[in-house]
C-alpha positions in Angstrom: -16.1 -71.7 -4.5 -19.2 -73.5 -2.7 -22.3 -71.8 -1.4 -21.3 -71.7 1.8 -18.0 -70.2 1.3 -19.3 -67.6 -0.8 -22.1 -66.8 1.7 -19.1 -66.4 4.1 -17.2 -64.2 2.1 -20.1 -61.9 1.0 -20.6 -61.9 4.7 -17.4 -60.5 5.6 -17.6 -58.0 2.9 -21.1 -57.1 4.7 -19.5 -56.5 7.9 -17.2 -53.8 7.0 -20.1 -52.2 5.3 -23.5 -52.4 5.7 -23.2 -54.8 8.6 -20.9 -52.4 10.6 -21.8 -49.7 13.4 -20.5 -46.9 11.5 -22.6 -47.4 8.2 -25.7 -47.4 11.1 -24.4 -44.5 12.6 -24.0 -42.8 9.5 -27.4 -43.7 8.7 -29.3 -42.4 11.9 -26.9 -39.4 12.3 -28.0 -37.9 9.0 -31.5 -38.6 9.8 -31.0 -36.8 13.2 -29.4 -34.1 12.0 -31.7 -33.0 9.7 -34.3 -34.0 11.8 -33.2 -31.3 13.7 -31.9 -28.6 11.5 -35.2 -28.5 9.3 -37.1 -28.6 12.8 -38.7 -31.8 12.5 -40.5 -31.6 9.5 -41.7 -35.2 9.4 -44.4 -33.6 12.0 -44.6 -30.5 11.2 -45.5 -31.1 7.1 -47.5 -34.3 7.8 -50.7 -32.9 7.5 -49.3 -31.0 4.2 -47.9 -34.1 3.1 -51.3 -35.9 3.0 -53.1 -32.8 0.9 -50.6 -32.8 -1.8 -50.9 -36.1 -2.5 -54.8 -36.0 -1.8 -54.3 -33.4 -5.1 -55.3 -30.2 -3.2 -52.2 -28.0 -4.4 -51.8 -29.2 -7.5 -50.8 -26.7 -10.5 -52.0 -27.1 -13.9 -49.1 -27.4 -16.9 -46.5 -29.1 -14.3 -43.6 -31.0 -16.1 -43.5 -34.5 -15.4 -44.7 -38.3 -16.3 -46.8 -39.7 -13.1 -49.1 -37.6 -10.7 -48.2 -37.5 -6.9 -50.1 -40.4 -5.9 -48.5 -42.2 -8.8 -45.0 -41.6 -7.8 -45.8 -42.1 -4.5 -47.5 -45.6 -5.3 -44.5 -46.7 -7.4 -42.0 -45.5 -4.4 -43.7 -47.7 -2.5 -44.1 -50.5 -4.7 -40.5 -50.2 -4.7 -40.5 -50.7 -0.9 -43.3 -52.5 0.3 -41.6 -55.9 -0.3 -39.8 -58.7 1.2 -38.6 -56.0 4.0 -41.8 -55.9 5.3 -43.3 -59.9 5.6 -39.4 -61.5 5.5 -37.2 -58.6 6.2 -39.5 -58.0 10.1 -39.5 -61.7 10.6 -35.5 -61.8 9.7 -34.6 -58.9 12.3 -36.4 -60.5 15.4 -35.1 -63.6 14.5 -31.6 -62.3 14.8 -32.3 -59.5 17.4 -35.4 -60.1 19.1 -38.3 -57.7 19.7 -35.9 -54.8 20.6 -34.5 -55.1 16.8 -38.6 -53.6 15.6 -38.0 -50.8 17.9 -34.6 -50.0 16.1 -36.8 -50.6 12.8 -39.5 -47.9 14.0 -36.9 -45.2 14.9 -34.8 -46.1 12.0 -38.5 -44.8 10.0 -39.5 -41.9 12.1 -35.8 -40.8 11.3 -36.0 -41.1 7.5 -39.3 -39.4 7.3 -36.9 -36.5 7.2 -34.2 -38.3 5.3 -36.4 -39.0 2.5 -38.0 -35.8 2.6 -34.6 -34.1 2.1 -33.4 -36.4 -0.7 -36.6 -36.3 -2.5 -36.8 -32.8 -2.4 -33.5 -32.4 -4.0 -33.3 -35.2 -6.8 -36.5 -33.5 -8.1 -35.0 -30.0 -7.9 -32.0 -31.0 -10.4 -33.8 -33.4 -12.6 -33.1 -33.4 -16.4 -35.5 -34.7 -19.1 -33.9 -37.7 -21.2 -34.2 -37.9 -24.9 -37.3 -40.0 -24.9 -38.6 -36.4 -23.1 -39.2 -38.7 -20.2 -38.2 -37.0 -16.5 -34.6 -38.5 -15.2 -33.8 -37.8 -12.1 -32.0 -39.0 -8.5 -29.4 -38.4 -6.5 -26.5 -38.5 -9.3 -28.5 -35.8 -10.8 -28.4 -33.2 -8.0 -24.3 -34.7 -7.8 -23.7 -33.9 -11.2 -25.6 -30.2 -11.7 -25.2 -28.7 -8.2 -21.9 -30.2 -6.6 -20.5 -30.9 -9.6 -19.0 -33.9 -8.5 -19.8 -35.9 -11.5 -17.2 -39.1 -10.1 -20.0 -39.4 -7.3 -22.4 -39.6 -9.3 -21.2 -41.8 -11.5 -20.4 -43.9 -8.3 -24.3 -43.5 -7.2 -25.6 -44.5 -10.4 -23.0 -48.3 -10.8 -24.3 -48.9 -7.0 -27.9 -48.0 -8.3 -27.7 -50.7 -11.2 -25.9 -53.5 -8.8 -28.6 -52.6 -5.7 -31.2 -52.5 -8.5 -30.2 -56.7 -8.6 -29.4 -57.0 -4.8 -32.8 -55.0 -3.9 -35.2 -55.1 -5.8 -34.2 -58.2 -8.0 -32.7 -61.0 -6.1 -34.2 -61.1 -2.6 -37.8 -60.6 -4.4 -38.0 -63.4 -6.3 -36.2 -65.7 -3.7 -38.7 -65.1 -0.9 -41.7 -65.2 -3.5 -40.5 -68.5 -4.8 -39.4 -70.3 -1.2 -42.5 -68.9 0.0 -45.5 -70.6 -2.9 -42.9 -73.7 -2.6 -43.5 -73.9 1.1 -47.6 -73.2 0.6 -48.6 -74.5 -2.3 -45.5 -77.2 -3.8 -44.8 -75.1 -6.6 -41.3 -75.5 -7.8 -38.9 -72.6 -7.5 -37.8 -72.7 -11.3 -41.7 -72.8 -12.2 -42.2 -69.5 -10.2 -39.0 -68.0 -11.7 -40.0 -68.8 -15.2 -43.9 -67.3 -15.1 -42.7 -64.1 -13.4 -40.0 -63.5 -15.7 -42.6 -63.5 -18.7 -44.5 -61.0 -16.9 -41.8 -58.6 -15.4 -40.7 -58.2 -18.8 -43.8 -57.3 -20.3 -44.7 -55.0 -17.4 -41.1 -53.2 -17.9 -40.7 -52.9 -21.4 -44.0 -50.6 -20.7 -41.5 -48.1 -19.3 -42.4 -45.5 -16.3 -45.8 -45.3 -17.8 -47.3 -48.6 -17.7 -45.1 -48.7 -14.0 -47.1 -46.5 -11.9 -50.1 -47.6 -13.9 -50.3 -51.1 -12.4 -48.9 -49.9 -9.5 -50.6 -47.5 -8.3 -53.9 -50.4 -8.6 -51.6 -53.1 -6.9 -50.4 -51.3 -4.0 -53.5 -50.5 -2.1 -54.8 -53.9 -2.8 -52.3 -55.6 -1.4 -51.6 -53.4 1.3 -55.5 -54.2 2.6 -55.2 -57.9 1.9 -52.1 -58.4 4.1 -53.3 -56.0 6.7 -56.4 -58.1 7.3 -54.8 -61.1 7.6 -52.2 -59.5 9.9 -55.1 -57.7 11.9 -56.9 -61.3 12.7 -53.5 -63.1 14.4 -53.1 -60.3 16.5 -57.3 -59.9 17.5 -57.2 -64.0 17.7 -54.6 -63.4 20.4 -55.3 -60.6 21.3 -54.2 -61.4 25.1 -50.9 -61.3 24.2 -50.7 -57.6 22.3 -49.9 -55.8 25.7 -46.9 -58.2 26.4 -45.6 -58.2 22.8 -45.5 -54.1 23.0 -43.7 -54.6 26.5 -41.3 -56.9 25.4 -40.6 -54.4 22.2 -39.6 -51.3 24.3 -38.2 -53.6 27.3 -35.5 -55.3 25.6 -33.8 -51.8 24.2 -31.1 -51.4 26.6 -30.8 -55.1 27.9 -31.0 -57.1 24.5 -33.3 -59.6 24.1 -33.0 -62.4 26.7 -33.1 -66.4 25.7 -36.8 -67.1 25.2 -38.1 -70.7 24.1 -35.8 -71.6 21.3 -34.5 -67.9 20.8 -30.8 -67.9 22.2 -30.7 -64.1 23.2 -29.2 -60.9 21.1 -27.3 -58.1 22.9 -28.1 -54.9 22.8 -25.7 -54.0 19.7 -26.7 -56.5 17.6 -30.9 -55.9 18.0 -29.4 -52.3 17.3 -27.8 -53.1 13.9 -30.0 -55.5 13.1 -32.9 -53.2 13.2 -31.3 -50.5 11.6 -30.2 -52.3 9.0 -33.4 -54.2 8.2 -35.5 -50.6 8.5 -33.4 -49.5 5.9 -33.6 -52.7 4.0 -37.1 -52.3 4.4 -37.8 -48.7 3.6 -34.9 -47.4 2.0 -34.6 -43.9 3.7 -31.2 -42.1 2.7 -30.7 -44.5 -0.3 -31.2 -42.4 -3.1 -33.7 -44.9 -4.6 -37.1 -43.2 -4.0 -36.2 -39.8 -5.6 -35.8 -41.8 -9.0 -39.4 -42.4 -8.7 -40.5 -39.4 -7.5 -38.1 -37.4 -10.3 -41.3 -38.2 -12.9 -43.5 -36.4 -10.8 -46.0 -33.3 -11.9 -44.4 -31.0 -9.4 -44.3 -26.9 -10.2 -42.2 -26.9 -7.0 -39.8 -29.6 -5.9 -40.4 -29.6 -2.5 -43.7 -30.3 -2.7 -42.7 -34.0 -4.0 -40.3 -34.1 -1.2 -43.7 -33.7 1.1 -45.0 -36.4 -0.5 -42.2 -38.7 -0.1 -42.7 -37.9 4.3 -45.2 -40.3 3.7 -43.4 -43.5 2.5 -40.9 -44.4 5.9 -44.6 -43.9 7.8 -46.6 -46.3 5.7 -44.1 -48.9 4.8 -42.5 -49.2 8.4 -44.5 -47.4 11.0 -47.2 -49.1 10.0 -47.4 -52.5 8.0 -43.9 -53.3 9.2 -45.1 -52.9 13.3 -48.4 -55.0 12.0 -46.0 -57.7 10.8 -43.9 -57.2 14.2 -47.0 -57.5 16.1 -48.5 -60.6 14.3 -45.6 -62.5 15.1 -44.4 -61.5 18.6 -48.2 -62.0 19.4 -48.6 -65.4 17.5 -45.7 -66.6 19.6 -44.1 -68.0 16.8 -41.1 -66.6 16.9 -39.2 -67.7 19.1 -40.5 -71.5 19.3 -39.1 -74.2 17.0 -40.7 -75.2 14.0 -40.4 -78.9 11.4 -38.6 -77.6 8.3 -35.8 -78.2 5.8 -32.1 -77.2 6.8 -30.4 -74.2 4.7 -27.0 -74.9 4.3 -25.7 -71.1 4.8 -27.7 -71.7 8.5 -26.3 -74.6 9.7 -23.6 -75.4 11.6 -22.3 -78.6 13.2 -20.3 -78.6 16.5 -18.6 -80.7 18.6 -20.0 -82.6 21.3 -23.7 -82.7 23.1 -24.5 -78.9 23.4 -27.8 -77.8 25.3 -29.1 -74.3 26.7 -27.8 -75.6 30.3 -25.0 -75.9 29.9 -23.6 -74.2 26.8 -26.4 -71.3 26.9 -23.7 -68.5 27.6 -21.4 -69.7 24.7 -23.8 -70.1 22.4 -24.9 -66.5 23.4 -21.3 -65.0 22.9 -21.1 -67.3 19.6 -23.3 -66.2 17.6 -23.6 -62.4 18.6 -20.2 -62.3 17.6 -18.0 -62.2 21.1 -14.9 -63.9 21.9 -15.5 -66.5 24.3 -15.5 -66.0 28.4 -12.9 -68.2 29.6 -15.3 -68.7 32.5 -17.8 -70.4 30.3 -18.3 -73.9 28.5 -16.8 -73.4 25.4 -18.2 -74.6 22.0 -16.1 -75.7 19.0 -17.1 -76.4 15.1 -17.2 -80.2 14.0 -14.0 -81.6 11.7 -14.1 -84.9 10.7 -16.2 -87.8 9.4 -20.1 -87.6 10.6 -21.4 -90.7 11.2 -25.0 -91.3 10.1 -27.5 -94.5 10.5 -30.9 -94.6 8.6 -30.6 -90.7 9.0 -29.7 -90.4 12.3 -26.5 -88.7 13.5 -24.7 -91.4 15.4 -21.5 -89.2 16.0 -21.3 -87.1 19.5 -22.2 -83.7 17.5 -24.9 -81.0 18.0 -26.6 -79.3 14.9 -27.3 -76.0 15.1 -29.6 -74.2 12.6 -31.1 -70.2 12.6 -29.3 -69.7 15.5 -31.0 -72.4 17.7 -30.3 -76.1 19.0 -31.4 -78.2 16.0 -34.2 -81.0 17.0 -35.1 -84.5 15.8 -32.8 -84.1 13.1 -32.8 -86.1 9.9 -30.3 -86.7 7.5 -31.6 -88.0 3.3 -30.0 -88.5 0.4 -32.3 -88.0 -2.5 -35.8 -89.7 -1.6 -34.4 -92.2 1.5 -32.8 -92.0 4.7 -29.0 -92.1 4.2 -26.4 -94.5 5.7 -22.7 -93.6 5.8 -20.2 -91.1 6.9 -20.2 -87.2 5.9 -17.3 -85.2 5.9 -17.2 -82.1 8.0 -14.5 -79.4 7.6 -15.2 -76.3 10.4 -18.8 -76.8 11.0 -19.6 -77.0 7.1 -20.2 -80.3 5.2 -17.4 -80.7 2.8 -19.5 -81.8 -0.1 -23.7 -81.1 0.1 -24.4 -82.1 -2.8 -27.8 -84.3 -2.8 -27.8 -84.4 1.2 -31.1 -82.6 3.0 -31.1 -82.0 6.3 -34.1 -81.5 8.1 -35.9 -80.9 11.6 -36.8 -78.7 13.9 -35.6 -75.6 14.7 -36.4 -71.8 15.3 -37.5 -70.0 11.3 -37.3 -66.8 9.7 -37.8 -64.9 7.0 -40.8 -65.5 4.7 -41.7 -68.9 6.0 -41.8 -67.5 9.6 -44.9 -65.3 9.1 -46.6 -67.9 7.1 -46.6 -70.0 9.7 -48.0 -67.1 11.9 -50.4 -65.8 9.8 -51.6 -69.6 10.5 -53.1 -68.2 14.2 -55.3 -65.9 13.1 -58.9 -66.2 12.0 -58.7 -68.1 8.8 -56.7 -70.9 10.3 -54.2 -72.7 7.8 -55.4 -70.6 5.2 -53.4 -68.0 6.7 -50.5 -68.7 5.0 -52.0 -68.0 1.8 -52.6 -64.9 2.7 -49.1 -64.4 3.2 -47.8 -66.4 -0.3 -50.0 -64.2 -1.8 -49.5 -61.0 -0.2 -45.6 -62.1 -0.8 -45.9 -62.2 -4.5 -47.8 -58.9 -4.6 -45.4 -57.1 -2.7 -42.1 -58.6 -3.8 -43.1 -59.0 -7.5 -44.1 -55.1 -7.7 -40.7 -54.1 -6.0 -39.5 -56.2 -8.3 -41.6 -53.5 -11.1 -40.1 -50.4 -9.3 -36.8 -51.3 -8.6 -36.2 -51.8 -13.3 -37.0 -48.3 -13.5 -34.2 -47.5 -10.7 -31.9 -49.4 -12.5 -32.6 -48.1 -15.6 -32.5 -45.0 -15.1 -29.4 -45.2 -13.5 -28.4 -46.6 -17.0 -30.0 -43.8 -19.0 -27.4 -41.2 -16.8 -24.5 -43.3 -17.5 -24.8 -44.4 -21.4 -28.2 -42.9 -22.6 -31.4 -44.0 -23.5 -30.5 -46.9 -26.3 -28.9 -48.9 -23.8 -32.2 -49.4 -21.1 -33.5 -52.5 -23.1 -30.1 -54.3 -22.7 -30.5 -53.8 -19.0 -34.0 -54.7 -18.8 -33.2 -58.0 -20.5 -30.2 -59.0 -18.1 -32.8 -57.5 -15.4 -35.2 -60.2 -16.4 -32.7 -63.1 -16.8 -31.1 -62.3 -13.2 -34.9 -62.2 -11.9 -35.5 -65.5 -13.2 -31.8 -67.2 -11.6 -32.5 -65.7 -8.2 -36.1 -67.8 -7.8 -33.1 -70.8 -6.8 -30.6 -69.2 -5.0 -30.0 -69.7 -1.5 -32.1 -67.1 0.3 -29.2 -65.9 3.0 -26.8 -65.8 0.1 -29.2 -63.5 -1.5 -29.6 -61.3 1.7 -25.9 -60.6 2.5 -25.7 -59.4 -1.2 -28.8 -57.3 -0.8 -27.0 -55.2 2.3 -23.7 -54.7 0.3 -25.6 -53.5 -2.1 -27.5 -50.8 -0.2 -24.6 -49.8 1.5 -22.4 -49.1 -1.7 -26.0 -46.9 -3.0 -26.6 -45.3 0.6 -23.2 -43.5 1.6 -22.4 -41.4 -1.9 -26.2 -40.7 -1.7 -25.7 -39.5 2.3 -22.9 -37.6 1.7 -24.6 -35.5 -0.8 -27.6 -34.6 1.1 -25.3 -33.2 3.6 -23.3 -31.4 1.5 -26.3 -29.5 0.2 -27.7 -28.6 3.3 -28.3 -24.8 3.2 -29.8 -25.9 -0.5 -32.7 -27.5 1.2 -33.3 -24.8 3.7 -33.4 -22.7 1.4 -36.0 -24.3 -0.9 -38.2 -25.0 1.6 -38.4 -21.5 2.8 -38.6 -20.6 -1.1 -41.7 -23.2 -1.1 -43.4 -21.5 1.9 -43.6 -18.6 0.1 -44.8 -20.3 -3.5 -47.9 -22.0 -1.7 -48.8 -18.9 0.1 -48.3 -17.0 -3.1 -50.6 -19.4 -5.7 -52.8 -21.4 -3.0 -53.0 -18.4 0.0 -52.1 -20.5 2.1 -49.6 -21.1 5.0 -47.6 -24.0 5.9 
């Protein structure tokens, strides 16, 4: 099976799961409930939030491996990622600026998700055999709801998400992303990294939040100045861009520049989905982290964990939004290199004009109007002259009309016939496509970071900030995974993991980046809905606790909350 037809298959897969309304719905409705039935605590304990990670209730002789701020730095390590510089770019490439709306409520919702599931994973913790703190969601599944199958389930979708999170998609942007700014090759980038994930790791939880909680704050500033200077270089163009954002919500995104337009459901589920992607609220990853806290009480981690949702989406996700809605970058075509999974050929000359309502129902997945132009996939032999398409055929790449298109084979133009089965080339091998078309992910806000102050440097900022980000997700997401290990066969087997960890880390640096995505949302959907259900179930648990909590802090600290 080729690339293509894998990515196709992993696709479907995707759309039953994560990709479908109900796994969104599932996901909002359980931040909304309790959202609701705690009386909105993601206001209410903000404040609180802040001052127990600032150290002010702090209790001396409290079990645990990391302080607050630790596990709250490795949490986010975990998070602050690819979601945030390619994950943003990826959703308003499909949806269009209504999709960062869906990403904004999709945090201020798991504020109280993640406060719930925090709270709870650190409640039922155990301590492994190492005397290191073990804890998430199969945890509170196995010693309180005694539904050890679930957590068993939890803690296999926690090892494979561990590879389509935090593993895969990390190093894929990282390495696309110093290919595209500085030339380095993808298998150079996989190799270095490797070496250093595996020294970091073999640290265990320790030597984790140690780097860390010094990397996170660093590169959160670095990226949020460069971000900061597109957006004040244009700055006539911010009150537009947060228009266009809150506009587009129950219209969909209309056709803009090279942008063919989203409906309303997909922004939706786009945006839900790449919030989630981006800061992982109801997936049961956090509270692995955040089980190695210092905590006397439980609940006060789960105040801690308010914060996350807030910084990694609220905030440096609606920067990122910002810099390239403002930039105007993102929906104007760009020179670059053709990604098989991307492209598709079709019959005949197809332009917005004429075909712009079929292309519209095509790729937001509608059957076609039987009043409109219709559109068909390309079979047969392309015929190509010194790398120009002779044949009466459109290409269409990231979901726009392809542009000055160029055909090599190897180092030179190439001459001859290609076959085409469906829209797909039969065999790519050695064939490059290239011109210009719209861009996302990664190599999107590169090129808008490029608008700001420091000019063309800007996209260093970005490589940079990318490998920061992504590598220490990379950091956090181990200790998930091996955890998750540690609950199903015990402490001796973490190494093995940690070596096939490294060795998948290293692979991913030259896969194909969508291939990698639609795996990533599998993968979070198979971790998020045991991990949901649970939460639920225990409901009265949490009330309970945080009631219970009230009454600890006024107790030790005389204070009320």
């Amino acid at each position: 099976m080729d690339l293509v037809r894998l990515n196709d298959l992993l696709a479907t897969i995707d759309g039953y799961i994560g990709g479908s309304s109900w796994f969104v719905f599932a996901l909002l409705g359980t931040g909304i409930f309790f959202t609701f039935y705690l009386k909105f605590p993601q206001i209410r304990f903000f404040k609180h939030a802040i001052d127990v990670v600032r150290g002010k209730f702090d209790e001396p002789g409290a079990k645990g491996d990391t302080s607050h701020f630790q596990s709250l730095a490795t949490a986010l390590s975990g998070t602050v990622g690819t979601g945030n510089i390619a994950g943003v770019a990826f959703a308003i490439h499909l949806g269009g600026p209504a999709a960062l709306f869906w990403m904004l409520v999709t945090a201020a919702l798991g504020m109280t998700t993640k406060f719930v599931e925090v709270t709870l994973s650190h409640k039922y913790r155990e301590f492994a055999e190492d005397g290191t703190a073990s804890g998430g969601p199969m945890y509170y599944m196995k010693n309180k709801l005694n539904m050890k199958w679930m957590a068993a389930l939890f803690a296999v979708a926690a090892i494979i998400s561990s590879f389509g999170t935090g593993n895969m998609p990390q190093v894929n942007s990282i390495a696309a992303s110093l290919k595209a700014t500085f030339g380095i090759e993808e298998i150079v980038t996989g190799a270095v990294l490797s070496v250093l994930l595996g020294l970091i790791i073999l640290g265990g939880i320790k030597r984790i939040a140690a780097v860390t909680e010094k990397l996170v704050p660093v590169m959160a500033i670095i990226y949020v100045i460069g971000a900061l200077s597109v957006i004040v270089m244009n700055y006539e163009n911010i009150i537009p861009s947060f228009i266009s954002i809150f506009a587009d919500v129950f219209t969909g995104s209309s056709a803009a520049g090279g942008f063919l337009g989203a409906s309303i459901a997909y922004a939706f589920n786009r945006g839900v989905n790449r919030g989630l992607f981006s800061n992982e609220a109801g997936q049961g990853s956090a509270p692995i982290a955040h089980a190695a806290a210092k905590a006397e009480h439980p609940v006060s981690e789960g105040m801690v964990a308010i914060l996350e949702p807030f910084i990694d989406t609220v905030i440096i996700c609606s920067i990122t939004g910002l810099t390239l809605l403002s930039s105007g970058v993102w929906n104007e075509k760009h020179r670059n290199d053709f990604s098989y999974s991307d492209m598709i050929i079709m019959e005949g000359e197809i332009n917005r004009e004429v075909n712009g309502t079929a292309l519209f129902e095509y790729f937001n997945g509608y059957e076609m109007s039987l009043d409109v132009m219709p559109i068909s996939e390309f079979t047969g032999k392309l015929s190509v002259e010194e790398g120009i398409i002779k044949t009466d055929a459109t290409v269409l790449h990231a979901r726009s009309i392809a542009e000055d298109v160029l055909i090599q084979k190897g180092d030179v133009l190439f001459t001859g016939t290609i076959e085409i089965t469906d829209g797909r080339l039969e065999d790519s091998k050695g064939f490059t496509f290239s011109g210009k078309s719209l861009v996302h992910s990664a190599p999107l806000t590169a090129i808008a970071f490029n608008k700001g102050l420091f000019g063309d440097y800007g996209q260093y900022i970005v490589a940079i900030g990318l490998l920061l980000f992504a590598f220490s997700t990379a950091i956090s997401w181990s200790y998930y995974g091996g955890r998750s290990v540690t609950y199903l066969f015990g402490v001796k087997y973490v190494n093995y993991y940690r070596i096939i960890y490294v060795i998948g880390f290293f692979l991913a640096a030259i896969i194909d980046t969508t291939i990698v995505w639609t795996f990533a949302g599998i993968a979070i959907a198979l971790m998020t809905l045991p991990n949901l259900l649970g939460i639920f179930l225990l409901r009265k648990d949490m009330k309970e606790s945080i009631t219970d909590y009230k009454n600890h802090v006024e107790s030790v600290f005389q204070k009320k909350i």
